[in-house]
BAKOL-832705 format. One record per residue (C-alpha): chain; residue in three letters; z, x, y. Coordinates in Angstrom, 3 decimals, padded with zeros to 6 digits. Layout:
[A ALA [Z X Y]]
...
This chain:
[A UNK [137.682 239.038 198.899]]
[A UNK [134.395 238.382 197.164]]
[A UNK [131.526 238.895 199.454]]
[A UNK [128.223 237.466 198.442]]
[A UNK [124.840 239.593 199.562]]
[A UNK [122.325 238.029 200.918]]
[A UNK [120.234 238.812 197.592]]
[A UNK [122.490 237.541 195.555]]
[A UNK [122.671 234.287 197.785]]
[A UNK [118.596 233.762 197.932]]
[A UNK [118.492 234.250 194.289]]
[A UNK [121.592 231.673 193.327]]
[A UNK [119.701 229.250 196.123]]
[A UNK [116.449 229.526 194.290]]
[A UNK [118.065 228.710 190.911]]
[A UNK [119.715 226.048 192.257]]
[A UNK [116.392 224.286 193.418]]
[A UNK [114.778 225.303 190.265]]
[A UNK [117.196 223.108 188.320]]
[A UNK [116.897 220.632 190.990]]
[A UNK [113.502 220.432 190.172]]
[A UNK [113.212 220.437 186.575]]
[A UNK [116.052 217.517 186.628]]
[A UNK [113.591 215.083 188.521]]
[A UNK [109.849 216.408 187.156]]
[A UNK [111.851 215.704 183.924]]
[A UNK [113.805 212.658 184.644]]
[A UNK [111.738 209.980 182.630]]
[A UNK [111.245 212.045 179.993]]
[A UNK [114.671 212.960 179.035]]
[A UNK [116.530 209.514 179.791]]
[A UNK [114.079 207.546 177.649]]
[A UNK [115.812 208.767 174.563]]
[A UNK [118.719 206.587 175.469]]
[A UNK [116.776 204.034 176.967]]
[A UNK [113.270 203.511 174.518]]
[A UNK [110.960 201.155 174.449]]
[A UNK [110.593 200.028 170.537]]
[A UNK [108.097 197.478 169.348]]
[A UNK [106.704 198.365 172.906]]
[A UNK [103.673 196.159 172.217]]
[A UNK [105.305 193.164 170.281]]
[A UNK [108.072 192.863 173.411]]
[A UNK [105.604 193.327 176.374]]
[A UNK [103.673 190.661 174.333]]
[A UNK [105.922 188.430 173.162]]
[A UNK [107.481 188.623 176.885]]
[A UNK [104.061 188.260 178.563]]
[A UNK [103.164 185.070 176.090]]
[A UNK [106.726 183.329 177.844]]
[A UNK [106.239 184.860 181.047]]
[A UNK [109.711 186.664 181.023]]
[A UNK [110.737 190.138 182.046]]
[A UNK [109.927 192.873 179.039]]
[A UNK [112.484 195.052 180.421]]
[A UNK [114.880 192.287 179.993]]
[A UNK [113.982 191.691 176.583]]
[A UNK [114.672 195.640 176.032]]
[A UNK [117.889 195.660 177.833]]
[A UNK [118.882 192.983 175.267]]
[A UNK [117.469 194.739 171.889]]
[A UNK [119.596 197.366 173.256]]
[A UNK [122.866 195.851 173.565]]
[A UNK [122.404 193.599 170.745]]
[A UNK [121.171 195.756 167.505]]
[A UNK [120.789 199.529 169.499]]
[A UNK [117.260 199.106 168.571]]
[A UNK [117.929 198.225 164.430]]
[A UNK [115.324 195.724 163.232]]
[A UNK [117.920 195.291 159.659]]
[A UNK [121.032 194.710 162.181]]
[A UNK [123.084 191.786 161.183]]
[A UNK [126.013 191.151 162.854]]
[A UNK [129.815 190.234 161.195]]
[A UNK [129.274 186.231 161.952]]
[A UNK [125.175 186.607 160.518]]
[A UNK [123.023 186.815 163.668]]
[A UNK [120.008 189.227 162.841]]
[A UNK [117.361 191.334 164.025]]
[A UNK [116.755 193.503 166.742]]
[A UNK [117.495 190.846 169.404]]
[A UNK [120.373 189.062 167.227]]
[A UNK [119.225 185.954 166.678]]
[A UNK [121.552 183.239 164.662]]
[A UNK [119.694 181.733 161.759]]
[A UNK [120.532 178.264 162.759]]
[A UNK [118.819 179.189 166.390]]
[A UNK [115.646 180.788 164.142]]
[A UNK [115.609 177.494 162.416]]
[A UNK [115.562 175.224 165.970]]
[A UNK [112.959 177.659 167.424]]
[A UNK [110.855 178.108 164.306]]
[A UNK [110.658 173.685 164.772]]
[A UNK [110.264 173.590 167.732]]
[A UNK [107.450 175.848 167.491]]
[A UNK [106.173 173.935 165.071]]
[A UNK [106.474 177.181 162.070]]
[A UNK [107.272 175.288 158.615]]
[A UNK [108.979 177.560 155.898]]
[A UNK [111.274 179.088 158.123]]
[A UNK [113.968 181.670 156.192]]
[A UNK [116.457 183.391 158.037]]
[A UNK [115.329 187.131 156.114]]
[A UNK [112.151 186.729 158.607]]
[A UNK [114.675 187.201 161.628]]
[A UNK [114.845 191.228 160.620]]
[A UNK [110.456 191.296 161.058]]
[A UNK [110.054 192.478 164.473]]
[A UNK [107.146 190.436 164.862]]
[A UNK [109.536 186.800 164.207]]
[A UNK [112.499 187.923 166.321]]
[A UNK [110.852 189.480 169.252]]
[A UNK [108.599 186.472 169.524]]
[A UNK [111.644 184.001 168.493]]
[A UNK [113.793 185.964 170.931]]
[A UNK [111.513 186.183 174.020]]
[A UNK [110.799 182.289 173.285]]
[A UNK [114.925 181.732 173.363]]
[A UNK [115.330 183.677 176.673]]
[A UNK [111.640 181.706 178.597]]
[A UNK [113.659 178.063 177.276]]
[A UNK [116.716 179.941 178.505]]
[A UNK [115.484 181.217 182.256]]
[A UNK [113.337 177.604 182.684]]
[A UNK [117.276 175.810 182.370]]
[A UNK [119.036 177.852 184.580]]
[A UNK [116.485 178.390 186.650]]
[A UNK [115.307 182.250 186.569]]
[A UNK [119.583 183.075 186.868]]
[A UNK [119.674 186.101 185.050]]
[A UNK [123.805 186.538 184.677]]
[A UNK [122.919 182.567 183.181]]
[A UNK [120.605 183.975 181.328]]
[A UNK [122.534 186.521 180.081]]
[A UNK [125.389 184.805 179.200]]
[A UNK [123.927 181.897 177.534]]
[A UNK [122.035 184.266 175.404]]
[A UNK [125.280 185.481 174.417]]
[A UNK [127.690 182.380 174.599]]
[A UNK [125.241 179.476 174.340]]
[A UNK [123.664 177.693 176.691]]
[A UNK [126.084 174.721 176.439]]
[A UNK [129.030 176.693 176.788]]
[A UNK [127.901 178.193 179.678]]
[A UNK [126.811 174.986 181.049]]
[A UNK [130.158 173.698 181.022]]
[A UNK [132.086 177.133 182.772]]
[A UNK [129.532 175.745 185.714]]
[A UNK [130.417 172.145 185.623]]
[A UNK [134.225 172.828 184.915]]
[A UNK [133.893 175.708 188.011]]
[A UNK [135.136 178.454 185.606]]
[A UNK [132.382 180.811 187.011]]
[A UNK [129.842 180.215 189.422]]
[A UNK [127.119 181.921 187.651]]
[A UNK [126.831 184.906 190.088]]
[A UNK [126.593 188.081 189.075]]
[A UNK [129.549 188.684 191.873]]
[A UNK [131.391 186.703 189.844]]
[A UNK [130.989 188.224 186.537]]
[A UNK [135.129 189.236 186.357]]
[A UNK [135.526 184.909 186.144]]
[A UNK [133.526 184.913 182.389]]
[A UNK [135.575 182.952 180.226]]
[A UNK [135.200 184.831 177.337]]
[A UNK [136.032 188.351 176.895]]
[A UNK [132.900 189.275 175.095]]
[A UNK [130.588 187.373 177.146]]
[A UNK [131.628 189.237 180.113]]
[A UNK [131.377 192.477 178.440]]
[A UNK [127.916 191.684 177.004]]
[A UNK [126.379 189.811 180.638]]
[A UNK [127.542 193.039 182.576]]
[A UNK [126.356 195.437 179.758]]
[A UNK [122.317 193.492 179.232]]
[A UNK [122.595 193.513 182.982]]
[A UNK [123.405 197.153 183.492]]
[A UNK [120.738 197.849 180.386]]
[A UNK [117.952 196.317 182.411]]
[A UNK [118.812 197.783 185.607]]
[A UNK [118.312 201.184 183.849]]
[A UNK [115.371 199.823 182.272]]
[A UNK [113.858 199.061 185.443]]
[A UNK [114.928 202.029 187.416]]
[A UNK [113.172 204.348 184.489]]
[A UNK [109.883 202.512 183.578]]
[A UNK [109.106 200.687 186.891]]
């Protein structure tokens, strides 16, 4: 039988609150390497300018490029926040910005403003519905539109298991579980 001394039990106690306290003085500090805040000024912005969440639009840059500004994905999307040069080209006209290439989708500056403008047109149609949101970021807004008219999914973040497509799903419950860290850490 191992018998513990009352030293011996004082001193393991005070370690133990010791690292109990270093773990959450240092909390912030030491989870922010997995959950940054790059192009801090561009996104809170950018995010301001279309009156959208800037922890959002991290959450996003995280799932969609892990925070790479020369990211392109397999099918061609770019940037830090993934954007499709055919959606650059509609948002870069309907901003009015003539001599639109898709190589300015990997400057910071272009995406983050392109992308924040994509989610504000994005949260204004489904009406501040962030799993919407999410997904149509992801899927496209017309696809999405039609899993609500055809009662595929309701849209609910309850719901999230009834997402059509495979990689939607994963994506919605990834950005959503990105910005819930996001806000649990910065807010």
């Amino acid at each position: 039988m191992v018998l513990i001394t009352k030293k011996k039990l004082i001193k393991i106690t005070w370690i133990s609150i010791l690292v109990f306290l270093l773990i959450v003085i240092t909390f912030p500090k030491w989870i922010t390497v997995f959950y940054p805040q790059p192009h801090r000024d561009l996104v809170i912005n950018s995010a301001c300018q279309q009156n959208i969440d800037p922890y959002l639009v991290f959450a996003i840059i995280r799932a969609e490029s892990k925070y790479q500004t020369n990211a392109e994905s397999p099918l061609g999307a770019k940037g830090l926040m993934q954007i499709m040069p055919k959606t650059g080209a509609w948002i870069a006209e309907q901003q009015g910005i003539e001599e639109f290439t898709p190589n300015m989708l990997h400057d910071p500056d272009t995406n983050i403003q392109f992308g924040c403008w994509y989610l504000a047109s994005l949260n204004q149609e489904f009406e501040g519905r962030l799993p919407l949101v999410i997904a149509a970021y992801n899927a496209g807004r017309g696809q999405v539109r039609e899993w609500l008219l055809d009662g595929k999914w309701d849209g609910t973040s309850h719901q999230l298991e009834k997402i059509p497509f495979e990689e939607t799903r994963i994506y919605t419950k990834n950005v959503m579980k990105n910005y819930e860290a996001y806000l649990a850490i910065y807010k």
